[in-house]
N, C-alpha and C positions, 0 to 999 in steps of 0.2 A: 885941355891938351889931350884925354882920354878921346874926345868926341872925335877930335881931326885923326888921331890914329887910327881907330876903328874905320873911318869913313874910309883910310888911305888903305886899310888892309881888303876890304870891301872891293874897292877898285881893282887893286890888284886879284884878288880870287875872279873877278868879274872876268879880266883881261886873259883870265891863266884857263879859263874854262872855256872861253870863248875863241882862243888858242887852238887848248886841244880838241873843242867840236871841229875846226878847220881839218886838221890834222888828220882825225880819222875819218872826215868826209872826203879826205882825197885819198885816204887809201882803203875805203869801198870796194869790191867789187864792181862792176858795171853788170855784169851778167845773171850773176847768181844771186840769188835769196838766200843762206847761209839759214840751215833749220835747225841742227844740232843742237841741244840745249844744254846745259851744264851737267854733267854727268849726275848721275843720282845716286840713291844708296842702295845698292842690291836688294834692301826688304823692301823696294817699292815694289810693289805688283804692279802695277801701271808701265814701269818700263821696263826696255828688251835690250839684249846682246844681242849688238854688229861686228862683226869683223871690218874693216875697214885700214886705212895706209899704216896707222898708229898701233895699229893689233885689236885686240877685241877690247869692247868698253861695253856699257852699261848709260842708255840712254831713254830719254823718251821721245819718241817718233813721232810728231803730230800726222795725220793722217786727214787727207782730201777729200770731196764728196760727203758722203751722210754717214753718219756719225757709224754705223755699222755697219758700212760695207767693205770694210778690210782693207782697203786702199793705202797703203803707206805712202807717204813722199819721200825720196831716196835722192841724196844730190852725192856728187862728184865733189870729195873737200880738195882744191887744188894744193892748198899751203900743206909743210913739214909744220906742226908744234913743238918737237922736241925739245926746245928751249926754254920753252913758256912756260908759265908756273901750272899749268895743268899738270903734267908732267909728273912733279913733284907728290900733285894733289891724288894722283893715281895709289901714292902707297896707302895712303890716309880710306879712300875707297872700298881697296881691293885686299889690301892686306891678309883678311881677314878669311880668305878664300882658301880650301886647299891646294890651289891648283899654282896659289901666286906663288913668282912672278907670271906665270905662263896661262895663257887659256885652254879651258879641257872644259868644254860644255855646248850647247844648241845656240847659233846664231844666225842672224842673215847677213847673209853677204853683200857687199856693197861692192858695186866696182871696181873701185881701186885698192879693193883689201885682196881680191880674185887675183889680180895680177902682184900684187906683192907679196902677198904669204902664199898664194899657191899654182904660182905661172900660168895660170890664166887657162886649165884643160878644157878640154873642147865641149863645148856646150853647155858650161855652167854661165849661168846668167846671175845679174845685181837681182838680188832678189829672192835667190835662191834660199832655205833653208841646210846649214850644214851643222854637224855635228862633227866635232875634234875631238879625241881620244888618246892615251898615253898608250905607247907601248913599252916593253921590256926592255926592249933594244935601245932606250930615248931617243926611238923615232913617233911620228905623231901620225896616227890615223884620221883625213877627212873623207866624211861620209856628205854627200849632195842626197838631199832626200827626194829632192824632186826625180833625179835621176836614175835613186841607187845605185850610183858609182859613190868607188873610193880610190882615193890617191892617198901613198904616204909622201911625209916631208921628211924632211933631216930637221929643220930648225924648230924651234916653239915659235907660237905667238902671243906676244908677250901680251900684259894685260896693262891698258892704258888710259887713262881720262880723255875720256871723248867729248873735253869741253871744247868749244868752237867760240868765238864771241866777233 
């Protein structure tokens, strides 16, 4: 009797995985290649702070080309995660930071972090190198280093799990 349940639980795992491959093969992308990898632990040396829609995270960036010619690949994340348990997984991360909840340190910019934390001022590009700083006032100084401009915000940018999956 043990044998046929087994077999029968078997099937169903089988049915339940092959389910959910369907599942997330139809909600794919078609376009993009999605690089983002699971957020890492700030003592990795290996990975770097983005700014990007979610606020700043801590990620590692594979990079195009030969191994050292600096080339990052940088995509447009189109989806909100706010719900998803990265989210969550942000306090577990970041915690531990002084700056948490908020970002105050060297990142690069990504596109669509440019136009959401800092309305997008003229001539900052994805790719950019900026630097976030606290003021007295708890307004927040960005410095574009490519540029040497700076703009203040009014709001923080919060610090957030840059998981993608």
């Amino acid at each position: 009797m043990n044998t046929w349940r087994s077999r029968w639980q078997l099937v169903v795992l089988a049915l339940t995985l092959i389910a959910g491959t369907v599942a997330v093969a139809q909600n794919t992308p078609t376009t993009n290649t999605y690089f983002v990898c699971p957020t890492v632990s700030t003592n990795n040396g290996n990975g770097m702070w983005v700014i990007g829609y979610h606020g700043g995270y801590y990620v590692l960036v594979p990079k195009k080309g030969e191994i050292n010619d600096g080339s990052k690949v940088f995509l447009t994340i189109p989806v909100r995660v706010f719900s998803l348990a990265q989210v969550p997984a942000g306090w577990g991360l970041y915690s531990s930071l002084p700056s948490y909840p908020n970002f105050v340190a060297t990142a690069t910019l990504l596109a669509e972090g440019i136009e959401r934390w800092l309305a997008s001022p003229a001539g900052w590009q994805e790719g950019d190198m900026a630097v976030v700083a606290t003021n007295s006032d708890r307004t927040y100084t960005v410095t574009n280093i490519r540029l040497a401009q700076q703009i203040v915000i009014n709001s923080p940018i919060p610090l957030a799990s840059g998981a993608v999956w």
